[in-house]
C-alpha angles and dihedrals in degrees: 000000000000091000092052089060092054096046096051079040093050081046101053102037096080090044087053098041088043098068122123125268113222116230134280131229133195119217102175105289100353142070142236145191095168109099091193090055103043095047086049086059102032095250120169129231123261121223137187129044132001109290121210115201114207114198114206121234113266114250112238116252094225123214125322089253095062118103142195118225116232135188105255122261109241118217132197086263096047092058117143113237130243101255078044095063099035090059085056103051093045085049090054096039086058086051099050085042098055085044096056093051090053084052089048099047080038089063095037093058093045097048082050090060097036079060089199084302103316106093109175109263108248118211109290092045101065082073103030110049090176086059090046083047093053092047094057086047101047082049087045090061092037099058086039095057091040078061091059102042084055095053085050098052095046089059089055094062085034087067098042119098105263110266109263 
């Protein structure tokens, strides 16, 4: 009696599992299976394989009192004057410039210890020259992005007023 059961069960999955699937459409972000309703928006037809479609939880409001911080609108009448904004760009341009000088000292140090591709080999490498490998091309990518964060940092000042 139990195996007859499996068996109808064993029958009848494949027939189950073999049923059509309708067709999608996709209306900008979202999906359809509805005709009426995507020829009603002008959504295209998807083809290709099944598509599942995961919606994300919704976040809570919280509660009425709760509120966003935003920057602040400036009006015509809010407008910052002139000594005001020129504190702030020489502030910022002491910033980007003690930043650059970390970067700088950064690549220095870095292209001390990539030695032009030939780092000293510290104690497990001498076993390991994958290890040892890794290592000069970690430093590789390292020096390489401290270049760029040089180059970024230069275009920064480069933006900024001229100090007066």
């Amino acid at each position: 009696m139990k195996y007859r059961f499996l068996i109808a069960l064993a029958i009848a999955a494949p027939a189950l599992s073999g049923t059509a699937q309708t067709r999608i459409w996709r209306c900008g972000n979202t999906y359809t299976n509805n005709q009426a309703e995507a020829q009603a928006k002008g959504c295209k037809p998807m083809e290709g394989g099944n598509i599942t479609v995961v919606e994300g939880t919704k976040v809570n409001g919280g509660t009425p009192t709760t509120r966003i911080a935003t920057a602040p609108q400036t009006t015509a009448s809010q407008r910052i004057d002139g000594d005001a904004q020129r504190a702030r760009d020489a502030e910022a341009r002491t910033i980007l410039e003690s930043e650059l000088k970390k970067a700088e000292a950064r690549r220095a140090e870095l292209l001390k210890e990539y030695n032009n591709g030939e780092p000293e080999k510290l104690g497990p490498e001498t076993r390991n020259y994958q290890k040892y490998l890794d290592r000069v091309a970690e430093l590789k990518s390292n020096i390489a992005r401290s270049e760029n964060d040089i180059a970024g940092i230069k275009r920064e000042l480069a933006r900024l007023p001229a100090p007066k």
